[in-house]
Short mmCIF file of the C-alpha atoms (twelve columns), coordinates in Angstrom:
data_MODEL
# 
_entry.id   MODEL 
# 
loop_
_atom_site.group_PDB 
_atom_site.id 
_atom_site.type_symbol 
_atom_site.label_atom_id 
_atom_site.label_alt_id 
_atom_site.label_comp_id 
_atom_site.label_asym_id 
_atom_site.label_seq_id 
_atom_site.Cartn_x 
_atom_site.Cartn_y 
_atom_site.Cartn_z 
_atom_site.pdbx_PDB_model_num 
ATOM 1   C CA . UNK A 1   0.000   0.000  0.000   1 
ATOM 2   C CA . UNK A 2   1.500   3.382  -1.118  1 
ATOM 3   C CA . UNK A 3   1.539   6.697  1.342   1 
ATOM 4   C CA . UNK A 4   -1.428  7.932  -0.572  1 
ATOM 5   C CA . UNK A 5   -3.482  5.071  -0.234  1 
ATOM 6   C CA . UNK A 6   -2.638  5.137  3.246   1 
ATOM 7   C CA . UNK A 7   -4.073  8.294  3.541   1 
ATOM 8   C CA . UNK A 8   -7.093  7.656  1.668   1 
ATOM 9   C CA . UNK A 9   -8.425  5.378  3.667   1 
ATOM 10  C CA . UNK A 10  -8.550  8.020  6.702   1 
ATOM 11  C CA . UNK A 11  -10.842 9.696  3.492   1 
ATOM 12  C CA . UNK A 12  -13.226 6.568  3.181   1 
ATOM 13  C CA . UNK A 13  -13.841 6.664  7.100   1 
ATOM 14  C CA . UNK A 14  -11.606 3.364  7.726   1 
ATOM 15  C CA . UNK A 15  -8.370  2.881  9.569   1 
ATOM 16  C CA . UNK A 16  -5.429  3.358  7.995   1 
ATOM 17  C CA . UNK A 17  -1.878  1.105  8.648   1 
ATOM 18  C CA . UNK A 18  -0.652  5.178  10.218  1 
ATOM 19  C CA . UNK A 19  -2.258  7.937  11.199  1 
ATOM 20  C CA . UNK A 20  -2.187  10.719 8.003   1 
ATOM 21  C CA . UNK A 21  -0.324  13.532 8.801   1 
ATOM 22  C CA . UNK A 22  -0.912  16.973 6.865   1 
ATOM 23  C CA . UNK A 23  3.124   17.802 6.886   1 
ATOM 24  C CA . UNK A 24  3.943   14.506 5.423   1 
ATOM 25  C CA . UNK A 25  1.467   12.511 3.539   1 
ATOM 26  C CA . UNK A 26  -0.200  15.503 1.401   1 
ATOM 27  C CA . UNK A 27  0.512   17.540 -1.934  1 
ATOM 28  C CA . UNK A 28  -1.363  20.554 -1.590  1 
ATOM 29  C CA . UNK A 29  -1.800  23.083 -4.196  1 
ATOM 30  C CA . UNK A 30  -4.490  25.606 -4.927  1 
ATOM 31  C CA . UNK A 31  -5.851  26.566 -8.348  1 
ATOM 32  C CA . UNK A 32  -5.329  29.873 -9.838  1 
ATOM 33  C CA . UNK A 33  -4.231  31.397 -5.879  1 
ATOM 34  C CA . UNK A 34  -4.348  35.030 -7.021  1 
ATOM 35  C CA . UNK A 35  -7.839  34.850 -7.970  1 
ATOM 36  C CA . UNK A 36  -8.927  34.073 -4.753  1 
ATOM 37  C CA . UNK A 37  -6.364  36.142 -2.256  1 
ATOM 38  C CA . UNK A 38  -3.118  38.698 -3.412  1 
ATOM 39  C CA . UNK A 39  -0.045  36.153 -3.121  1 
ATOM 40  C CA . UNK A 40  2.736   39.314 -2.311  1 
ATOM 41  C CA . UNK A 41  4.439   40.774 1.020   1 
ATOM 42  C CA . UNK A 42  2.534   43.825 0.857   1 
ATOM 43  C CA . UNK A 43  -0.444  45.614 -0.701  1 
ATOM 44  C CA . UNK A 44  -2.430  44.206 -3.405  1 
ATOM 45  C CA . UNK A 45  -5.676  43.021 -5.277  1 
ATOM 46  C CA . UNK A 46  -7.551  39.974 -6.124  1 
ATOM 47  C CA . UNK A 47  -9.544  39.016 -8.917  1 
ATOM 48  C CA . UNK A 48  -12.565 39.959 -7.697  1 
ATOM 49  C CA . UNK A 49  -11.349 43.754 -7.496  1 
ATOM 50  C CA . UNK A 50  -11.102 42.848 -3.326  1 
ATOM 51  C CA . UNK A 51  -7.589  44.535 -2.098  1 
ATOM 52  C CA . UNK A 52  -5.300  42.953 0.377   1 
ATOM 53  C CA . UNK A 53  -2.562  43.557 3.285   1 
ATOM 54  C CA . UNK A 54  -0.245  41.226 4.162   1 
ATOM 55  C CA . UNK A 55  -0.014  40.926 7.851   1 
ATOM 56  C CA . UNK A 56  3.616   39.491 9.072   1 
ATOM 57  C CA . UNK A 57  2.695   38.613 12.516  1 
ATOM 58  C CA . UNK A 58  0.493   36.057 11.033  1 
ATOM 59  C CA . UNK A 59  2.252   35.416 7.751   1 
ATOM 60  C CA . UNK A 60  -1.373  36.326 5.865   1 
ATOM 61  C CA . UNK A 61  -2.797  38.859 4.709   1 
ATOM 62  C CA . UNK A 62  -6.597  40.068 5.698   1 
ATOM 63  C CA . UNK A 63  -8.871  42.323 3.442   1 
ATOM 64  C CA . UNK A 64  -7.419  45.894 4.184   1 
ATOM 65  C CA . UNK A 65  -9.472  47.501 6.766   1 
ATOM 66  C CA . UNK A 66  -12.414 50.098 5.484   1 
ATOM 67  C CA . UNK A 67  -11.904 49.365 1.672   1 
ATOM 68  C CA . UNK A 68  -15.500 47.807 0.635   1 
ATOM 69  C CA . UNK A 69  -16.479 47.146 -2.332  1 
ATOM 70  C CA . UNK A 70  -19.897 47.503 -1.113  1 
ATOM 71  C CA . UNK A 71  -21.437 48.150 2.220   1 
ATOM 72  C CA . UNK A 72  -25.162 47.079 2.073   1 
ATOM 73  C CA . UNK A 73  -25.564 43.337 0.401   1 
ATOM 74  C CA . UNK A 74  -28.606 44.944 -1.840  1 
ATOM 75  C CA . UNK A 75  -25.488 46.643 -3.759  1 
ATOM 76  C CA . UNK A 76  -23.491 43.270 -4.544  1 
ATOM 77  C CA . UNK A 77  -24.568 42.673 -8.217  1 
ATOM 78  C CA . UNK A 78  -23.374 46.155 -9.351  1 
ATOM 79  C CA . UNK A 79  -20.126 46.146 -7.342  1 
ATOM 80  C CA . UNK A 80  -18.949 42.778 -7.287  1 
ATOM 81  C CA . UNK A 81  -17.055 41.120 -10.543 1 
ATOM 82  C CA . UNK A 82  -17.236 37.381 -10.522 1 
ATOM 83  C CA . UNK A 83  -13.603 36.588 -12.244 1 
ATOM 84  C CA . UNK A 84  -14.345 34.978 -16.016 1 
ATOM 85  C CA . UNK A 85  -13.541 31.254 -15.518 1 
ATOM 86  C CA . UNK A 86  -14.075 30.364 -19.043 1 
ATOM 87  C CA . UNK A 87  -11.104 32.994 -19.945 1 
ATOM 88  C CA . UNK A 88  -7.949  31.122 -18.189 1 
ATOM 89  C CA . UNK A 89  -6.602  28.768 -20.165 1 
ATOM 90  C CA . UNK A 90  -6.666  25.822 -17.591 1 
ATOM 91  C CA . UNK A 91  -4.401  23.576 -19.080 1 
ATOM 92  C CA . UNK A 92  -1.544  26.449 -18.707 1 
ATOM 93  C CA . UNK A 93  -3.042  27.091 -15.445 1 
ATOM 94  C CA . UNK A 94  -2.679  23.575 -13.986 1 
ATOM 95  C CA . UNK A 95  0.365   23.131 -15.114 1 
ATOM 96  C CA . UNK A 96  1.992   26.101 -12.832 1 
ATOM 97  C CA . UNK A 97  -0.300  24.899 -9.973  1 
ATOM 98  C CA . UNK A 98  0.723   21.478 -10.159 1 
ATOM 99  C CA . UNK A 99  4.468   22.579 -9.733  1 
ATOM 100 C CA . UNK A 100 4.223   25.930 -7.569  1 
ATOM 101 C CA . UNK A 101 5.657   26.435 -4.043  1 
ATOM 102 C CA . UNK A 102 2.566   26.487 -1.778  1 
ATOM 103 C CA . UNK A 103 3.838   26.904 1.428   1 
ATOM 104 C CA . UNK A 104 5.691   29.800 -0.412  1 
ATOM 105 C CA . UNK A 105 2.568   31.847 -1.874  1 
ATOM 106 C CA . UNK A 106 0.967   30.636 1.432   1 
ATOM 107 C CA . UNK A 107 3.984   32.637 3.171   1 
ATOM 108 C CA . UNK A 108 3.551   35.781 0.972   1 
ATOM 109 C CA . UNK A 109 6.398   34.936 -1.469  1 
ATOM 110 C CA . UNK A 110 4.261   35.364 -4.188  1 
ATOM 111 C CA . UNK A 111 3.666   32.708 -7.270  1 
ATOM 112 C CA . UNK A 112 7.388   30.163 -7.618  1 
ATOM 113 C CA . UNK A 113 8.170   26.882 -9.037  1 
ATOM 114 C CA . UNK A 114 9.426   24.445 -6.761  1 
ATOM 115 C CA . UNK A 115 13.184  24.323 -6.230  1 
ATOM 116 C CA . UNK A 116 13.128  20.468 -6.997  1 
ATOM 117 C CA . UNK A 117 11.229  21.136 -9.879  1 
ATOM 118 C CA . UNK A 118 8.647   18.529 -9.305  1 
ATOM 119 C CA . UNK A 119 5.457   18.670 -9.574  1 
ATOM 120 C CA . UNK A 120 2.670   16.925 -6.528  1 
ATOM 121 C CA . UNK A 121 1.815   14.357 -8.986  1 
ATOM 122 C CA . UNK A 122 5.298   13.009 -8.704  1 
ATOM 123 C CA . UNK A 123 5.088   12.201 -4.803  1 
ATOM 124 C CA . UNK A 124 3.642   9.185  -3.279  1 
ATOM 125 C CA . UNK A 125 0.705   11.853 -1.271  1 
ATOM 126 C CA . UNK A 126 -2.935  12.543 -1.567  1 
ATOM 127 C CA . UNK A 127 -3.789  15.481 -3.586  1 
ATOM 128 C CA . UNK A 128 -5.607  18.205 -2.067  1 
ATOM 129 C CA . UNK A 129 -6.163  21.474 -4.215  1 
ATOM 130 C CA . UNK A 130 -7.520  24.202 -1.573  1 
ATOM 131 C CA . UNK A 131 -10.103 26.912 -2.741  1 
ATOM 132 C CA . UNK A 132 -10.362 30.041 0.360   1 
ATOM 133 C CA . UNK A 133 -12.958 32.198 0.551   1 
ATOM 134 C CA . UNK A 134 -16.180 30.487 1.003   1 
ATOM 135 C CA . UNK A 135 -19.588 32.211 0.539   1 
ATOM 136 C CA . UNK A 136 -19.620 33.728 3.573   1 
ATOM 137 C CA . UNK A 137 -15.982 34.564 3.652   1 
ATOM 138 C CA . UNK A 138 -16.267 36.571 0.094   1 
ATOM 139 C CA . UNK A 139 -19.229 38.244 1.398   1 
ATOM 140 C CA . UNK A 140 -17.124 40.062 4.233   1 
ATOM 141 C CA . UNK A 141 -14.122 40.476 2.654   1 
ATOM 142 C CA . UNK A 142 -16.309 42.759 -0.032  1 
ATOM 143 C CA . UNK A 143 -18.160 44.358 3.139   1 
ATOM 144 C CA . UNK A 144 -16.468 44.030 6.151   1 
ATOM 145 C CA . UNK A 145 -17.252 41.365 9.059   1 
ATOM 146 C CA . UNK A 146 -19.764 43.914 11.048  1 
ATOM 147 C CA . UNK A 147 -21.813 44.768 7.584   1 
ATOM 148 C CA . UNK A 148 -22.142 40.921 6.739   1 
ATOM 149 C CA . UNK A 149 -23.318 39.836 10.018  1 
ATOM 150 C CA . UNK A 150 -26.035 42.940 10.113  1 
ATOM 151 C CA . UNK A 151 -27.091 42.130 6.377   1 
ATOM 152 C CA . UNK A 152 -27.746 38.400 7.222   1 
ATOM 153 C CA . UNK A 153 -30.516 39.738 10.102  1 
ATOM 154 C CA . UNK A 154 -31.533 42.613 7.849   1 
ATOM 155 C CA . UNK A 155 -31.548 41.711 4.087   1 
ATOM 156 C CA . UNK A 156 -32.010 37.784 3.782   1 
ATOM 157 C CA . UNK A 157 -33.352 38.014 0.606   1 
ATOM 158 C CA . UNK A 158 -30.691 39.625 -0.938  1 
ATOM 159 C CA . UNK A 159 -28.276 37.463 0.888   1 
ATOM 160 C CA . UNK A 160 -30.444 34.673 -0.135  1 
ATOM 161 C CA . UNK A 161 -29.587 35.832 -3.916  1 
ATOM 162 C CA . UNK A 162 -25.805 36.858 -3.307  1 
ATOM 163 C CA . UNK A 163 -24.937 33.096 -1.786  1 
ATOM 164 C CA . UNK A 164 -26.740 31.164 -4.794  1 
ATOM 165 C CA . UNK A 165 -24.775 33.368 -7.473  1 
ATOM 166 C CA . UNK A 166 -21.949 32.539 -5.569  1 
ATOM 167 C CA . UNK A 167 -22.424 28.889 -5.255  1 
ATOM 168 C CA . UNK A 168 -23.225 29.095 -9.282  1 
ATOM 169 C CA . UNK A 169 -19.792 30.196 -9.664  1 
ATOM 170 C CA . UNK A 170 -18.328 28.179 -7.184  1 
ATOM 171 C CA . UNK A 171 -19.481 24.780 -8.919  1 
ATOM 172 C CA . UNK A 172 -18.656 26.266 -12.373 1 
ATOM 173 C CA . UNK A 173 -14.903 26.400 -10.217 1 
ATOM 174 C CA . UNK A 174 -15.141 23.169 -9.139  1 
ATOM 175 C CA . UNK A 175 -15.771 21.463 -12.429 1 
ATOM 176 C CA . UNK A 176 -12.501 23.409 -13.937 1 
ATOM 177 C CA . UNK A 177 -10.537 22.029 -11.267 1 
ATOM 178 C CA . UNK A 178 -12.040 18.145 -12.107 1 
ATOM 179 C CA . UNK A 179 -11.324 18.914 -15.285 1 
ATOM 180 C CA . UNK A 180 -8.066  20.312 -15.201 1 
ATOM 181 C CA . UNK A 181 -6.396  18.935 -11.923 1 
ATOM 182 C CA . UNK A 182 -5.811  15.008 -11.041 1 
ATOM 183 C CA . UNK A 183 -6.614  15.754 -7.182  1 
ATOM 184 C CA . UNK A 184 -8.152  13.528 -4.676  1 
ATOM 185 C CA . UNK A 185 -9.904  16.220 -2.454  1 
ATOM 186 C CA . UNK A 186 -11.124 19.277 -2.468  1 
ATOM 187 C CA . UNK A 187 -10.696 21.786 0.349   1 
ATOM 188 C CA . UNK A 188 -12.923 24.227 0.517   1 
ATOM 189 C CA . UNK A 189 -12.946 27.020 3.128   1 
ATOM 190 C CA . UNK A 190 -15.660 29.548 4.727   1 
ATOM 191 C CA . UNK A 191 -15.529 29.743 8.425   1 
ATOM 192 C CA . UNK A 192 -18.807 29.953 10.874  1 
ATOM 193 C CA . UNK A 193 -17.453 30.653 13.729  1 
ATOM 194 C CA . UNK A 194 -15.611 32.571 16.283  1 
ATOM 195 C CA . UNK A 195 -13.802 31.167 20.064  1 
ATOM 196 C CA . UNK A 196 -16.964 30.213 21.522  1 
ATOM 197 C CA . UNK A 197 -20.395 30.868 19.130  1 
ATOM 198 C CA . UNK A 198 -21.152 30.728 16.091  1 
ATOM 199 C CA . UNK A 199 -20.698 34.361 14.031  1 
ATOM 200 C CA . UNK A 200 -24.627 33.666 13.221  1 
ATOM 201 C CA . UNK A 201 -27.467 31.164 14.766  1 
ATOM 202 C CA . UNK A 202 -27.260 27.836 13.425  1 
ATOM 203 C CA . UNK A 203 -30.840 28.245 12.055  1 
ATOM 204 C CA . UNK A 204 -30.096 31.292 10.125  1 
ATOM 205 C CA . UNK A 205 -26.958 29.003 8.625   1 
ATOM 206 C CA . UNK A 206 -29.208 26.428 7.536   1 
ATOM 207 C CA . UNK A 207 -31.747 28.855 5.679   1 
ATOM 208 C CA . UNK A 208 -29.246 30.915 3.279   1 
ATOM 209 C CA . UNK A 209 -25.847 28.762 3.698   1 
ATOM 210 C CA . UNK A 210 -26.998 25.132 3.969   1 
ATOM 211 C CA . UNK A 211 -29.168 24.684 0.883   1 
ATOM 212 C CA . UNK A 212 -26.471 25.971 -1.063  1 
ATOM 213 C CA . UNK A 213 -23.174 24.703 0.321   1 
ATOM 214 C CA . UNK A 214 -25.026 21.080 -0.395  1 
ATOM 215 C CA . UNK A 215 -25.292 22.206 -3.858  1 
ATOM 216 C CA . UNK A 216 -21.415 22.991 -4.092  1 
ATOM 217 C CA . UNK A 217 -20.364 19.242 -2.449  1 
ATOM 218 C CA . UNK A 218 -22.514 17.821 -5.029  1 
ATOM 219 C CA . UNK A 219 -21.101 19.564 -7.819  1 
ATOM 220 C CA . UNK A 220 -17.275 18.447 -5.987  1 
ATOM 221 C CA . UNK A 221 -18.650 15.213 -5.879  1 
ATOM 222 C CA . UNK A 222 -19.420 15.234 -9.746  1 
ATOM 223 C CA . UNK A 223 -16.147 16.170 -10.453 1 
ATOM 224 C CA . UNK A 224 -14.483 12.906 -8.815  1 
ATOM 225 C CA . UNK A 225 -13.057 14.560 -5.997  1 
ATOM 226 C CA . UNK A 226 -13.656 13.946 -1.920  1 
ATOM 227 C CA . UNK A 227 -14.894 17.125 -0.462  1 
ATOM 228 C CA . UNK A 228 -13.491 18.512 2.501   1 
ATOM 229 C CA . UNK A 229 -14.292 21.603 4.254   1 
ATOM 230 C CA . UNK A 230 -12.419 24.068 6.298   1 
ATOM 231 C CA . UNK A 231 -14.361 26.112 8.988   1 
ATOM 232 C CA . UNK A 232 -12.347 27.665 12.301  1 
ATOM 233 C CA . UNK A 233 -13.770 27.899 15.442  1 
ATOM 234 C CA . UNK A 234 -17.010 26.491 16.819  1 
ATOM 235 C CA . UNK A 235 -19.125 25.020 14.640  1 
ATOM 236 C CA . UNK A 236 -20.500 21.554 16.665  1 
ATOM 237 C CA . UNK A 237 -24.704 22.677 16.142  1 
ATOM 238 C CA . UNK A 238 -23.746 22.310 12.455  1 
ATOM 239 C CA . UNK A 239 -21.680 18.952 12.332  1 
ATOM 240 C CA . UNK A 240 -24.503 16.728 11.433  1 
ATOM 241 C CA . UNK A 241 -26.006 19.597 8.828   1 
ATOM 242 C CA . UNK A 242 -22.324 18.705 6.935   1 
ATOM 243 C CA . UNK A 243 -22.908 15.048 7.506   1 
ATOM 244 C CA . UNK A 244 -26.228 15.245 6.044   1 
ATOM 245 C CA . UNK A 245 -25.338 17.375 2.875   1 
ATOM 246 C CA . UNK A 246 -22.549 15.188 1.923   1 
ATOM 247 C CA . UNK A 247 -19.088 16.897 3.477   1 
ATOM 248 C CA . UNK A 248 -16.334 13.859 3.904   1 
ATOM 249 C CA . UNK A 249 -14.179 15.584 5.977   1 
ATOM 250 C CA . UNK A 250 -13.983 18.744 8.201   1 
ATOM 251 C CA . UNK A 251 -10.818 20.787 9.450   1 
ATOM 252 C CA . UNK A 252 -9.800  21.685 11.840  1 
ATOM 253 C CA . UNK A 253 -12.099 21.334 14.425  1 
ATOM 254 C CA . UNK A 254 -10.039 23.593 16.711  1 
ATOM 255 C CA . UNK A 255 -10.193 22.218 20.276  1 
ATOM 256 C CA . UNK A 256 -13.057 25.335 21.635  1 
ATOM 257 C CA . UNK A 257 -15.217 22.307 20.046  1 
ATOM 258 C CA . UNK A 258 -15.561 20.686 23.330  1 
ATOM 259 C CA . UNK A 259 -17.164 17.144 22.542  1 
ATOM 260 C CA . UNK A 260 -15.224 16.445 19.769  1 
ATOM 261 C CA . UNK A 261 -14.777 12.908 21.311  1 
ATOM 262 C CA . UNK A 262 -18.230 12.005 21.402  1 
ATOM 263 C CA . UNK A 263 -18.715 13.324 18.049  1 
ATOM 264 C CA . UNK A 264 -15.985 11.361 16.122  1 
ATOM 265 C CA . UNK A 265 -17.642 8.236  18.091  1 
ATOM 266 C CA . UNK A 266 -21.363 9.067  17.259  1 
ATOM 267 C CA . UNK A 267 -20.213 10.149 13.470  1 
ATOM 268 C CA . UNK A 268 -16.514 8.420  12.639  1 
ATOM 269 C CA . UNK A 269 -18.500 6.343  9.944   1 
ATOM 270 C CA . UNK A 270 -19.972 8.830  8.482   1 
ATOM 271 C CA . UNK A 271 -17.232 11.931 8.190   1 
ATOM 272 C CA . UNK A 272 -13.160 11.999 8.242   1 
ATOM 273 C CA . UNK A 273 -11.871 13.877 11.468  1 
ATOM 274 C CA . UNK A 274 -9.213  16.471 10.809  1 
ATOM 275 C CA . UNK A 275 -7.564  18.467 13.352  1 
ATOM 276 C CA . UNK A 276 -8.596  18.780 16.528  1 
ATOM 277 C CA . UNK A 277 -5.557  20.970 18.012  1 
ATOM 278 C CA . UNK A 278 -5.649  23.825 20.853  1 
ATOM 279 C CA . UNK A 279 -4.261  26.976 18.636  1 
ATOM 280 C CA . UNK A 280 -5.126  29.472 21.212  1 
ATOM 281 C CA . UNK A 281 -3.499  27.849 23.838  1 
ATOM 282 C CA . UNK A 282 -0.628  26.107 22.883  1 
ATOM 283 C CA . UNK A 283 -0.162  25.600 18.765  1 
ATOM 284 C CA . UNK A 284 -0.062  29.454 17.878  1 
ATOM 285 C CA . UNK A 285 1.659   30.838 21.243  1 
ATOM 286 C CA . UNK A 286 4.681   32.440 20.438  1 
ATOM 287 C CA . UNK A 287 7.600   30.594 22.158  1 
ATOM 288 C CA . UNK A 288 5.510   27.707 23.022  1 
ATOM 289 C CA . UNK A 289 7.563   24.725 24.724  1 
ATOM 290 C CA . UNK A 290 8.722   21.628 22.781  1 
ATOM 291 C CA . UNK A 291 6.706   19.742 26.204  1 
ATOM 292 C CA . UNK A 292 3.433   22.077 25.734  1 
ATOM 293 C CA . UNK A 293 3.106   20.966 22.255  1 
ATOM 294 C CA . UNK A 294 4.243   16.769 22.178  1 
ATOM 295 C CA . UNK A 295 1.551   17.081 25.241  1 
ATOM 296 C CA . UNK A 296 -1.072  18.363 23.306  1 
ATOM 297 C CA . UNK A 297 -0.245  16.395 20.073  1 
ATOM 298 C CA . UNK A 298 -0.939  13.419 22.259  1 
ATOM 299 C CA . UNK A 299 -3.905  14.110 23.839  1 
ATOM 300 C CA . UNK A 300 -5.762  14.634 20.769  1 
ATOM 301 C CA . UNK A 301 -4.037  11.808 19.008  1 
ATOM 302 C CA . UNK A 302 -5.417  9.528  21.963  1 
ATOM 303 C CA . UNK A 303 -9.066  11.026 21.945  1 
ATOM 304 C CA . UNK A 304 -9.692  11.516 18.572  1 
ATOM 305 C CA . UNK A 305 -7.325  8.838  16.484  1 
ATOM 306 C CA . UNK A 306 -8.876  5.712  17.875  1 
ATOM 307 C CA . UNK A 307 -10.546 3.462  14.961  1 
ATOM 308 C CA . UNK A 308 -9.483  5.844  12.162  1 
ATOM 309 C CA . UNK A 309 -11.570 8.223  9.739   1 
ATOM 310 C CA . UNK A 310 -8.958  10.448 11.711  1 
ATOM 311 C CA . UNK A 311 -6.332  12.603 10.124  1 
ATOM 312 C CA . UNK A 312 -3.613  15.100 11.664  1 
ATOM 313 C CA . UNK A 313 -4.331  18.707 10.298  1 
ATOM 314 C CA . UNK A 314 -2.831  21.252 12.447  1 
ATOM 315 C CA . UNK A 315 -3.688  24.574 10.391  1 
ATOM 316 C CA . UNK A 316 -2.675  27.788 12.496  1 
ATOM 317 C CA . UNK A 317 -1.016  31.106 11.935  1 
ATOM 318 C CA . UNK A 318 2.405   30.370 13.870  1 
ATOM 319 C CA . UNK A 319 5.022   27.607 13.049  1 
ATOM 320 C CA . UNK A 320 6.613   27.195 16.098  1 
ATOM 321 C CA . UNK A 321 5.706   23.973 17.004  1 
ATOM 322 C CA . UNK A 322 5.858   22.165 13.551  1 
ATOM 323 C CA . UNK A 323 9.322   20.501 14.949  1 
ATOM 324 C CA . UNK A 324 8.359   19.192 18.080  1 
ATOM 325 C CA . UNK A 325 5.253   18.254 16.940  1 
ATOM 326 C CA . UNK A 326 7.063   16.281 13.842  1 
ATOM 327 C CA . UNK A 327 9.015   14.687 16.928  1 
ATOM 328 C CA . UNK A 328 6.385   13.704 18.440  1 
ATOM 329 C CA . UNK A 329 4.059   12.357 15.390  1 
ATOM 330 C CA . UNK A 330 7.385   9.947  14.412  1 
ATOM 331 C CA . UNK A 331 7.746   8.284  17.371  1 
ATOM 332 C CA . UNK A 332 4.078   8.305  18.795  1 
ATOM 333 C CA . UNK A 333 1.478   8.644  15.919  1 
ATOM 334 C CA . UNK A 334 3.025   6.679  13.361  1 
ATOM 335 C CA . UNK A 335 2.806   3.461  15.357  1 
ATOM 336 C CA . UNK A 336 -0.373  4.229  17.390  1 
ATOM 337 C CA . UNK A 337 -2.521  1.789  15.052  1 
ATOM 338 C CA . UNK A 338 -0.035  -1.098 15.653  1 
ATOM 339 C CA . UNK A 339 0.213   -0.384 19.453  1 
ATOM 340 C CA . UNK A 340 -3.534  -0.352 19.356  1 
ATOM 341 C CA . UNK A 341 -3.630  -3.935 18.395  1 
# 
């Protein structure tokens, strides 16, 4: 059984020979990344007209503060361009993706090849191609967080239109990247909720977000590829709304999701774990200890590893702990499914 195969399986709810680890047993690449976010160290715009600051102490950049596009949702159609997928050439397009440096875009180095020269089709890894900004997440990087969350209570009908022309374009996207891109999964992001609530009441999720989000995992689905979504903070009312439109896995479950044990019991069959880490508290503290972090790589290695349809995905805004918690995953998480026996 290959490394990709191995991780897989973790995709198809079963348990795997090792735990899957995002540092080691995944290609990830994203398609076309400066349509969706500016790629540089400093100022800049998307594709969508949206403009961008690169912020160092989190090695990202955010939507620069007070430039809308639009302030009141009503306005969206008139101010909002919807980039022309049918004008890339994709075949050119895949090509670069398939061989760029993503952790180096990701960093703010802007668009490279790889120094090996390789592209992810070459290593023995599952394929994940990563599309940011959700529905939600485009809405407020066009109008600010405060404006989207007011226009979601006040306008609903006009939300109700903006999030189906989204999800239009969104499954158009999809279908290029089946099309164009051999990968395995799909990881879609648009995140729901803050530390300890959701930004908006699960109801009001399942009225304009649900209906269609379900239509963008069937178009993934359509295009052969396992779809995967990324939502920070809490989001546990809304776990079994994802199980029940389709979603195969769900990152990163950050740990202010407090019965994430019970969950992967009650739902391991039915949707891959990924993540599951503390980034407040110990992943994205600056100058965290080598002991803080091989303690809290075990504790959710033994609580939420167990049976598999588990995989490691420790997304955060620091790097601090990637070696100790590479320690720790060699000597403890790549034999916890033998030791289990």
């Amino acid at each position: 059984m290959t490394n990709r195969e191995n991780c897989l399986l973790a995709y198809q709810h079963k348990q795997p020979a090792y735990i899957p680890c995002f540092y080691t047993d995944m290609s990830l690449i994203q398609a076309r990344p400066q349509m969706e976010r500016y790629t540089g160290l400093t100022v800049g715009k998307d594709e969508w007209g949206v403009e961008w600051t690169y912020e160092n102490n989190i090695h990202a950049c955010i939507p620069t503060p007070n430039k809308y596009l639009f302030t009141e949702i009503k306005d969206w159609k008139e101010n909002l361009h919807f980039p022309d997928l049918d004008a890339i050439d994709w075949e050119k397009q895949a090509d670069i993706d398939v061989h760029s440096d993503f952790m180096g875009f990701v960093m703010g180095y802007g668009l490279n090849l790889r120094k090996d020269g390789k592209s992810v089709y070459e290593e023995d890894k599952a394929r994940i191609c990563m599309v940011l900004n959700g529905m939600f997440e485009r809405m407020h990087a066009c109008m600010g967080v405060e404006n989207a969350l007011i226009a979601l209570l006040e306008d609903p009908d006009s939300c109700k239109e903006y999030f189906h022309a989204m999800a239009d374009w969104k499954c158009a996207y999809f279908k290029k990247i089946g099309q164009y891109y051999d990968m395995d999964i799909l990881n879609a992001h648009d995140d729901y909720g803050s530390n300890d609530r959701m930004f908006m009441d699960p109801d009001l999720w399942r009225e304009l977000i649900k209906p269609e989000l379900a239509r963008m995992v069937q178009a993934c689905h359509e295009a052969g590829m396992l779809y995967q979504h990324h939502s920070c903070g809490y989001i546990e009312p809304i776990l079994p709304d994802l199980i029940d439109i389709g979603v195969d896995a769900i990152d990163t479950l950050q740990a202010c999701n407090k019965n994430l044990p019970e969950l992967k019991k009650k739902y391991g069959d039915k949707i891959t774990f990924c993540g599951g880490f503390d980034n407040m508290h110990v992943l994205d503290v600056p100058g965290v200890s080598a002991e803080a972090v091989k303690k809290e790589y075990r504790r959710v290695i033994d609580s939420l590893a167990p049976g598999g349809s588990y995989v490691i995905y420790p997304i955060g805004g620091c790097f601090e702990f990637v070696g100790p918690f590479l320690e720790e995953h060699f000597s403890y998480g790549m034999h916890f499914y033998e030791n289990q026996k």
